[in-house]
C-alpha positions as CSV (number, residue, x, y, z in Angstrom):
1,X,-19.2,6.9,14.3
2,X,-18.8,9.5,11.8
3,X,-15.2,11.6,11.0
4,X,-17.2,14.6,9.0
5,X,-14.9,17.1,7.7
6,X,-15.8,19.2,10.6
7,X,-13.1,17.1,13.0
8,X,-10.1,19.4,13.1
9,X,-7.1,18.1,11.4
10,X,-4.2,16.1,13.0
11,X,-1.4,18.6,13.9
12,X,1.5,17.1,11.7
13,X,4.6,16.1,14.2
14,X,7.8,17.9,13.3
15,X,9.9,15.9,11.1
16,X,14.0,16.1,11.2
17,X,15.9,17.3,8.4
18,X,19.7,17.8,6.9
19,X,20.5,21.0,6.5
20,X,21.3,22.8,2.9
21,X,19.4,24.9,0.7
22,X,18.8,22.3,-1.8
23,X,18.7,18.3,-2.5
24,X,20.5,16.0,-4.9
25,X,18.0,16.5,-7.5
26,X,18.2,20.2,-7.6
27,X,14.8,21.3,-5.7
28,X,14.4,23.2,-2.6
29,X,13.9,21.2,0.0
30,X,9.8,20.9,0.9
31,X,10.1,19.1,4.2
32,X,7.3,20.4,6.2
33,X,4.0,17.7,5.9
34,X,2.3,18.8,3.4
35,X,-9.4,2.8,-2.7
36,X,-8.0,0.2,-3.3
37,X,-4.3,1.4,-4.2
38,X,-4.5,2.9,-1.2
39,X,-4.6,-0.1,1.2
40,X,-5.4,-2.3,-1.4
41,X,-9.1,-2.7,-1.2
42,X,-10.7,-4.9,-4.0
43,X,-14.1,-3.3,-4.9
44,X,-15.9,-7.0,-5.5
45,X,-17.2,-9.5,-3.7
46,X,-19.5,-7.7,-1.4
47,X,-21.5,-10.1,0.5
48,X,-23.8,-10.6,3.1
49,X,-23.2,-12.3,6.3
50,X,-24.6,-15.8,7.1
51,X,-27.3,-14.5,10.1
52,X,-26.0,-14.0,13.9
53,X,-22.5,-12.9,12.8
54,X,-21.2,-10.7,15.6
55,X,-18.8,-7.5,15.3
56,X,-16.0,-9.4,17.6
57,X,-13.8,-11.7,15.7
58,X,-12.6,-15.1,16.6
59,X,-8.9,-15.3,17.3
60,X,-8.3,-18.7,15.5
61,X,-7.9,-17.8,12.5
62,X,-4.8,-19.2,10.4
63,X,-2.9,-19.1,7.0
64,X,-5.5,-21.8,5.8
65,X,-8.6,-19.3,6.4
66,X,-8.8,-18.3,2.5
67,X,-12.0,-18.9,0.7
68,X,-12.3,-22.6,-0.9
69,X,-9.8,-22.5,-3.9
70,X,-12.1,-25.0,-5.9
71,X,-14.4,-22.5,-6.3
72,X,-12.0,-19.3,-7.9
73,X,-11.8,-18.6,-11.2
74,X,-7.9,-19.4,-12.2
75,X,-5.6,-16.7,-11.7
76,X,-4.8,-16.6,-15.7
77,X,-8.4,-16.7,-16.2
78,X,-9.3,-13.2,-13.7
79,X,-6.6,-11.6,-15.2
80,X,-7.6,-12.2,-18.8
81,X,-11.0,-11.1,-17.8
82,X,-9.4,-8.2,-16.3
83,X,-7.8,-6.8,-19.4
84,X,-11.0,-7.9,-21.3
85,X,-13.0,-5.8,-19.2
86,X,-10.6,-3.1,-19.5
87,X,-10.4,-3.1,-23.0
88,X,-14.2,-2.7,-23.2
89,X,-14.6,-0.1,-20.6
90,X,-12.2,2.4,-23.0
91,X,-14.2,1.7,-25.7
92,X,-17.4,3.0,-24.0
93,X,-16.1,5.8,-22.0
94,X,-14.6,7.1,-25.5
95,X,-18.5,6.7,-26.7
96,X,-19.7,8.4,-23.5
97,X,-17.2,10.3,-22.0
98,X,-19.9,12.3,-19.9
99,X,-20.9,9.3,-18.2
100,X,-19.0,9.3,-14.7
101,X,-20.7,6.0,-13.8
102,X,-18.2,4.2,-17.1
103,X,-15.7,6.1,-16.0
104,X,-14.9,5.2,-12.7
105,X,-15.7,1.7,-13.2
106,X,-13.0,2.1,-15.9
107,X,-10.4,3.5,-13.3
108,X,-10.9,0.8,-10.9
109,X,-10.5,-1.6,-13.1
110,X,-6.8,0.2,-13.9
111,X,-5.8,0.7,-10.3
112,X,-6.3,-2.9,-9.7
113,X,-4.5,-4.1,-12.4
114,X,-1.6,-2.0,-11.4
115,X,-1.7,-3.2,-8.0
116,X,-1.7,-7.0,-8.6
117,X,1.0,-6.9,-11.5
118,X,2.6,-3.9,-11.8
119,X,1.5,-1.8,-15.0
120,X,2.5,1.6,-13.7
121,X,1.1,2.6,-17.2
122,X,-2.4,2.1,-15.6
123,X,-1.5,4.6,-12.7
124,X,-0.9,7.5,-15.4
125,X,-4.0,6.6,-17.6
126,X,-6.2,6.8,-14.6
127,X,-5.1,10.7,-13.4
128,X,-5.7,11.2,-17.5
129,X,-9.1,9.7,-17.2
130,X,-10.4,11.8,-13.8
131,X,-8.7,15.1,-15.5
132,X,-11.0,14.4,-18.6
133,X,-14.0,14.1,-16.7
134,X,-14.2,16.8,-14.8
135,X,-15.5,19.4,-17.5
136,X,-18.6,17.1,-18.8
137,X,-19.7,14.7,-16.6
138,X,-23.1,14.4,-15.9
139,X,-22.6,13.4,-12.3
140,X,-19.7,16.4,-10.5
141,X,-19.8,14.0,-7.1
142,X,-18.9,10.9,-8.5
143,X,-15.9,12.6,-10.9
144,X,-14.5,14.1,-7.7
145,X,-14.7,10.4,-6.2
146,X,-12.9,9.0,-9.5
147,X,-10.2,11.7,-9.2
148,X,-9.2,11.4,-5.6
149,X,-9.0,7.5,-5.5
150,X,-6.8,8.2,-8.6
151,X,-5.2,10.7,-6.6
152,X,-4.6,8.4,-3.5
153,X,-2.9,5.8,-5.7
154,X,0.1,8.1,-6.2
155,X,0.1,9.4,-2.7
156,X,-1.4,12.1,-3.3
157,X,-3.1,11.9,-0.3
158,X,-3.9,15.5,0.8
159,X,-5.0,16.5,-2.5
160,X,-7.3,13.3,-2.2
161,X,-8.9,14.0,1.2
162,X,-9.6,17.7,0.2
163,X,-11.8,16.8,-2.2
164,X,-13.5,13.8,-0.9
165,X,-14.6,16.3,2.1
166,X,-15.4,19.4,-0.6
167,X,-18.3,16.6,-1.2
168,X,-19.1,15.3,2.3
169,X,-17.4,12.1,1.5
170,X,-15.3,12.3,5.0
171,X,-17.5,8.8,6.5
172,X,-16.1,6.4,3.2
173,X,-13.9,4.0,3.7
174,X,-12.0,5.9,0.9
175,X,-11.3,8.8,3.2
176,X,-10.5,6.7,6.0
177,X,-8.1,4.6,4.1
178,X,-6.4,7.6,3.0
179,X,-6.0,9.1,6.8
180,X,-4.8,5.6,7.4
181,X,-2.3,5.8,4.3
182,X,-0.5,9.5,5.6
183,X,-0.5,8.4,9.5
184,X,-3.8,10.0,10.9
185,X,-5.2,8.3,14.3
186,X,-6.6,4.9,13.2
187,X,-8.5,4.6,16.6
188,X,-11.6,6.8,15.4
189,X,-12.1,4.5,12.0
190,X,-11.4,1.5,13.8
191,X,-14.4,2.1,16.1
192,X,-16.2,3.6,13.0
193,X,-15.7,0.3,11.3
194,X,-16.2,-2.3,14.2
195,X,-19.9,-0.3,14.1
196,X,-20.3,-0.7,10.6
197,X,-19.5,-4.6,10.4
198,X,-22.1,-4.8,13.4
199,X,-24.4,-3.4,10.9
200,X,-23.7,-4.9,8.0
201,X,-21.6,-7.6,8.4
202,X,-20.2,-8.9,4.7
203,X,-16.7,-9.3,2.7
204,X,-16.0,-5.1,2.5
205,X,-17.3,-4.3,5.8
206,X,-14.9,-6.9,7.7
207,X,-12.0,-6.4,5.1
208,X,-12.4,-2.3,6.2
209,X,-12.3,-3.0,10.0
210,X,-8.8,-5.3,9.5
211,X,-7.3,-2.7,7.8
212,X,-8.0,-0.7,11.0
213,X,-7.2,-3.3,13.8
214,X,-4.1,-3.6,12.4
215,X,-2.8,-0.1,12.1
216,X,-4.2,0.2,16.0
217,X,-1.7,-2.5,16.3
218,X,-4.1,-5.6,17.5
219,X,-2.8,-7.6,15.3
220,X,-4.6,-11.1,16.0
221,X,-8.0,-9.4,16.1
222,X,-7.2,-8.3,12.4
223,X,-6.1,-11.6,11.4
224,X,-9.0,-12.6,12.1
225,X,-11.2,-10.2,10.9
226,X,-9.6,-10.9,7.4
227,X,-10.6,-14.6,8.0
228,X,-14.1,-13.2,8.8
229,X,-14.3,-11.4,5.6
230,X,-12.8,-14.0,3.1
231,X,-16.3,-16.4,5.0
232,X,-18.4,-13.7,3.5
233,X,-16.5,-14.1,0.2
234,X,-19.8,-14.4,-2.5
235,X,-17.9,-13.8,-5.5
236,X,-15.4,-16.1,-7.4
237,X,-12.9,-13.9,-8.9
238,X,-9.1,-15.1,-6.9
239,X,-8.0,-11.3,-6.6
240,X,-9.6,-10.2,-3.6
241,X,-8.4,-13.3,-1.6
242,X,-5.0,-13.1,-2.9
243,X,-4.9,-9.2,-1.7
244,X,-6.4,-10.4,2.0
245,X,-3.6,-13.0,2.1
246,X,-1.2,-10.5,0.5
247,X,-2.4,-7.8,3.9
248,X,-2.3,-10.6,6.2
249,X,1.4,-11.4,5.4
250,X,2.7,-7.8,5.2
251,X,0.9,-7.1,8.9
252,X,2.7,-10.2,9.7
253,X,5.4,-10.2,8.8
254,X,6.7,-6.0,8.5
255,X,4.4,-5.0,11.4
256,X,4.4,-7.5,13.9
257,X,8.2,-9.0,13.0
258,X,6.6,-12.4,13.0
259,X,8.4,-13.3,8.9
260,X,7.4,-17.3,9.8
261,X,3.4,-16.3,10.0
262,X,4.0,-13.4,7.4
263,X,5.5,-16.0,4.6
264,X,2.8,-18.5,5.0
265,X,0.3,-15.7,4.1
266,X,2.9,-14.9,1.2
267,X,2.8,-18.0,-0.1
268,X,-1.1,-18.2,0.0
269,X,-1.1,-15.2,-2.1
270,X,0.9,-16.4,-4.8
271,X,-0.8,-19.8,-5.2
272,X,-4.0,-17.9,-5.4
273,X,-3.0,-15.3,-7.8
274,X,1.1,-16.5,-9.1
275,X,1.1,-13.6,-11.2
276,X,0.8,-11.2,-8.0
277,X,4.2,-9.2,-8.0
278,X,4.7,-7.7,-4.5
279,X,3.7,-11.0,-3.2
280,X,6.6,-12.5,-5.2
281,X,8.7,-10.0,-4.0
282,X,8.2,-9.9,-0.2
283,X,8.3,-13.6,-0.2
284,X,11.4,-13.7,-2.2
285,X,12.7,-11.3,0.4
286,X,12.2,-13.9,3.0
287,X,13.5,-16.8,1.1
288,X,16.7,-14.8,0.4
289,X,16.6,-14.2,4.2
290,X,16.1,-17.8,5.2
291,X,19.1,-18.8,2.6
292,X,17.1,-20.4,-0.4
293,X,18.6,-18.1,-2.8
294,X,17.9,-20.0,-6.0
295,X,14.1,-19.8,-5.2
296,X,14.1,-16.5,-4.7
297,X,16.1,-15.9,-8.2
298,X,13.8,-18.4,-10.2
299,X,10.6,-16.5,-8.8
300,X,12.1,-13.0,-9.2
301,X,13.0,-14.0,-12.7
302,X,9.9,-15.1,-13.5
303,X,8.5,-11.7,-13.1
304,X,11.4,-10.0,-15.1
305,X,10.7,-12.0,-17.2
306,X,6.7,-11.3,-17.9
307,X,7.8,-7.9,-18.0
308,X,6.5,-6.1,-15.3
309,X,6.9,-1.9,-14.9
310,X,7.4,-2.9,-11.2
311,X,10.9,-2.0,-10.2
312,X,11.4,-3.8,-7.2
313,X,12.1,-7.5,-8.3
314,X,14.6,-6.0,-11.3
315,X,16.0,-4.5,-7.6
316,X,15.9,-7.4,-5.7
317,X,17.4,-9.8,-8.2
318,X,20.0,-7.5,-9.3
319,X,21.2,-7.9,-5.6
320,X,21.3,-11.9,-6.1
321,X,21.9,-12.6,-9.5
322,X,24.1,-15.1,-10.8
323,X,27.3,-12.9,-12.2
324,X,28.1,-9.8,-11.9
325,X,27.7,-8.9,-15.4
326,X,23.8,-9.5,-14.6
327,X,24.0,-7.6,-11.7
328,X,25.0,-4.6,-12.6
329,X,22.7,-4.8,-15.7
330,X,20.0,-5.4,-13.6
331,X,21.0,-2.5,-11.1
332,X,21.3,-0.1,-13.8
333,X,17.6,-1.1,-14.9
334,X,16.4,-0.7,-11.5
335,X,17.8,2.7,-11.1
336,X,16.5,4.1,-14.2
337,X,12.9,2.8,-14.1
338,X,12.7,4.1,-10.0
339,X,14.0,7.7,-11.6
340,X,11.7,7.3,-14.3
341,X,8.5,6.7,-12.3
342,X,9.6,9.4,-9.4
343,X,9.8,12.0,-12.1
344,X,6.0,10.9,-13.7
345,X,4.5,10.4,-10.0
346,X,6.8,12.6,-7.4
347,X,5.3,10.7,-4.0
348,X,4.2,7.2,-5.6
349,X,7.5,5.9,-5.0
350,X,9.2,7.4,-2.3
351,X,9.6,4.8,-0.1
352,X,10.4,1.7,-2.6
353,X,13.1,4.3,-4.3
354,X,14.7,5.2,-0.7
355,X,14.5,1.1,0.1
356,X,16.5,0.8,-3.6
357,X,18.9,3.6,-3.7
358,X,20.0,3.0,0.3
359,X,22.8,0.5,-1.0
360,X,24.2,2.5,-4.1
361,X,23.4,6.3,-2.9
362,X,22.6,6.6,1.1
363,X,22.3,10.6,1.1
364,X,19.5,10.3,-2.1
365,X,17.5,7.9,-0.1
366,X,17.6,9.5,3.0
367,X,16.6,12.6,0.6
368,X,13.5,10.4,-0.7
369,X,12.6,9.0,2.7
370,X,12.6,11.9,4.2
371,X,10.3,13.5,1.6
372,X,8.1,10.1,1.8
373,X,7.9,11.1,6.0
374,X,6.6,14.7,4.7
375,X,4.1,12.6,3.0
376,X,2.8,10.4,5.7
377,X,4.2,10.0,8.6
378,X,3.1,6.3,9.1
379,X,5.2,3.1,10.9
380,X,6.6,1.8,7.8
381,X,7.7,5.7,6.2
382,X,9.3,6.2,9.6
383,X,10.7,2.8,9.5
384,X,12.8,3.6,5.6
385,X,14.1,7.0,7.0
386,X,15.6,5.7,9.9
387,X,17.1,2.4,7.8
388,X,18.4,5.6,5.4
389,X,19.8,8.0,7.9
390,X,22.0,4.9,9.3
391,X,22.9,4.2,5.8
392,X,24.1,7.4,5.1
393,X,25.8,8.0,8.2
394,X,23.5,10.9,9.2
395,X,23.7,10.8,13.1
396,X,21.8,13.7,14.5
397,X,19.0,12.7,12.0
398,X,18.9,9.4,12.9
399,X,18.5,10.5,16.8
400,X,15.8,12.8,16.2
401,X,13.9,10.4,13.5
402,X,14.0,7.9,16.4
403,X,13.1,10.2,19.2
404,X,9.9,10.8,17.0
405,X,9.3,7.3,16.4
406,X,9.0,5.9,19.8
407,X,7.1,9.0,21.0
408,X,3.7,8.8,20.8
409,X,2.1,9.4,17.7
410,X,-1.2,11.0,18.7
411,X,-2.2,11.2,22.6
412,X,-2.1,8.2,24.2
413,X,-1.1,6.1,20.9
414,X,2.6,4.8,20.1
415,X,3.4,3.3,16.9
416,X,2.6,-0.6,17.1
417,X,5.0,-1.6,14.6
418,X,7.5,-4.2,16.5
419,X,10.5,-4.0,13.3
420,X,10.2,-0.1,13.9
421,X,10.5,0.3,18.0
422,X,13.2,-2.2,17.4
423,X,15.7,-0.2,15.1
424,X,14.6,2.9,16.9
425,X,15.4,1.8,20.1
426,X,18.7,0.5,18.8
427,X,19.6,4.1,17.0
428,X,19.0,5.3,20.3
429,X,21.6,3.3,22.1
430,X,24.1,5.1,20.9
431,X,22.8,8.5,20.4
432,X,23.8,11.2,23.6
């Protein structure tokens, strides 16, 4: 099935906001709704299917189902490779600059670094590189492909969809990813995608159709789907099967509220790839959770310590950290690299600022959660303005936020996410 820019646009629900004419940062208030960063999708490893595979996927699927480890490249070794290939890339795209095909390769190579550890840096050379190519490149299509998955990484996901369907591009699994990114129906490019791993059954095709299961909510079939892909794993490079193990734990464990089955996945992903920050992070979330605070500080120092531009472990650290001297050093450096990076890339960081600021500065993260649900209106954006507007004390916001959520979000669909109907349902228990 085919979503061709003809389909008419998903009327954008109504989203509650504070009153006043301007926010904590000065601006008028814009509340109305305006790849692989998007959902994470590693470009490699495309691979066919062993004959007879079937588009339904078995349901026994576990936190062991990751391709053979014997057979990856180590972790230190893909990344080295990674920066290598980086490194070479720039050198020929400033010898051919009109050459989209260099290009592009060159920006997905960035985006993927920033994903797995954090080099924000990469985020900003990429909209550099698909500004530069517009004026000279030999191929228009494939610069307006480079720019809107460049796009899409900061959340710029309008901008990105427009002009992916100004060049027919509204049947990729980039345009789908991105209407799954701001909230859009999922059911259309679910089916779309259960059709397309029927057809061509391999790593991407069953890696795309997981991503859809699980924002329809059927959770299990997803799980599986991901174990489905990571069997039709042909390449030997760790990074795609940490990112599966990475999705599998975050559906787990932040969409179904199952944190046991989500951490297992967690920890797959950072024995695959120990250098993989938001892995680190979420399972140091659970560990702090579960009470094993000093393994949670000795792997959230570890990435302070390699220096990553990712704000969240300085954030998550400075809430556990040995003294308070260290806390409030570490606080301070997480408040001035989320301002920093929501002043370069406005939407990028939305939701992990409003997550951040909620405990120092309720009323600026309801501000930035807020603006995130203008953004996309998805479970988990719904989910931080809610956990804000309690924060902050913000009662009639609260109510209406989780009216919204537990509505349905398009006809006949309600939100899957269990964490989110839970805190909704519980703001409404004391709303009139």
């Amino acid at each position: 099935m085919s979503s061709r820019s003809s389909q008419r646009p998903t009327e954008a629900p109504r989203v509650v906001t504070p009153a006043g004419s301007c926010d904590r940062r000065g601006r008028s208030p814009s509340w109305a709704l305006a790849a692989l960063a998007l959902a994470g999708v590693v470009a490699c490893g495309e691979g066919q299917a062993p004959s007879g595979s079937q588009p339904t996927p078995s349901t026994t699927g576990g936190a062991g189902s990751t391709a053979p480890s014997q057979r990856l490249t180590s972790s230190e070794t893909a990344l080295t490779n990674l920066d290598s290939r980086i490194g070479g890339l720039r050198s020929a795209v400033a010898a051919q600059p009109s050459v989209a095909a260099l290009r592009g390769e060159l920006v997905a190579n960035l985006l993927s670094r920033s994903q797995f550890i954090g080099s924000f840096g990469d985020l900003s050379e990429s909209l550099v590189l698909a500004a530069e190519g517009r004026p000279s490149s030999s191929d228009p299509e494939r610069v307006v492909e480079i720019e809107a998955s460049a796009l899409g990484a900061v959340h710029e996901f309008t901008r990105a969809t427009d002009l992916l369907a100004s060049i027919d591009r509204t049947d990729s699994d980039a345009f789908g990813n991105l209407r799954l990114a701001r909230g859009d129906d999922p059911r259309p490019i679910e089916q779309a995608r259960r059709e397309r791993v029927g057809r061509s059954p391999s790593f991407g095709s069953w890696s795309s159709w997981a991503i859809a299961l699980a924002a329809i909510g059927d959770f299990e079939a997803a799980d599986a789907a991901y174990a489905a892909a990571l069997e039709n794993y042909r390449d030997v490079s760790p990074l795609p099967v940490a990112w599966v193990a990475f999705q599998r734990g975050v559906m787990w464990a932040e969409r179904a509220g199952d944190s046991a089955r989500g951490r297992a996945f967690y920890e797959e992903a950072t024995r695959v790839l120990p250098e993989y920050v938001v892995a680190n992070v979420h399972l140091a979330e659970i560990e702090i959770s579960e009470g094993h605070v000093d393994a949670a500080r000795s792997r959230l120092g570890r990435l302070v310590d390699a220096g990553t531009e990712d704000p969240e472990p300085y954030g998550v650290l400075a809430q556990i950290a040995a003294s308070a001297a260290d806390r409030e050093r570490l606080r301070a450096s997480t408040e001035s690299r989320y301002r920093s990076l929501i002043e370069r890339h406005p939407k990028a960081f939305l939701d992990h600022g409003a997550e951040f600021f909620v405990a120092i500065d309720p009323e600026l993260a309801l501000e930035l959660a807020l603006d995130n649900l203008a953004n996309r209106t998805e479970d988990r954006a719904y989910q931080i303005a809610l956990e804000a507007a309690v924060a902050a004390g913000a009662v009639e916001v609260g109510c209406g936020l989780a009216r919204q959520a537990t509505e349905e979000a398009h006809p006949g669909f309600l939100r899957p996410s269990v964490p989110l109907h839970e805190l909704a349902l519980g703001v409404l228990a004391d709303c009139e």
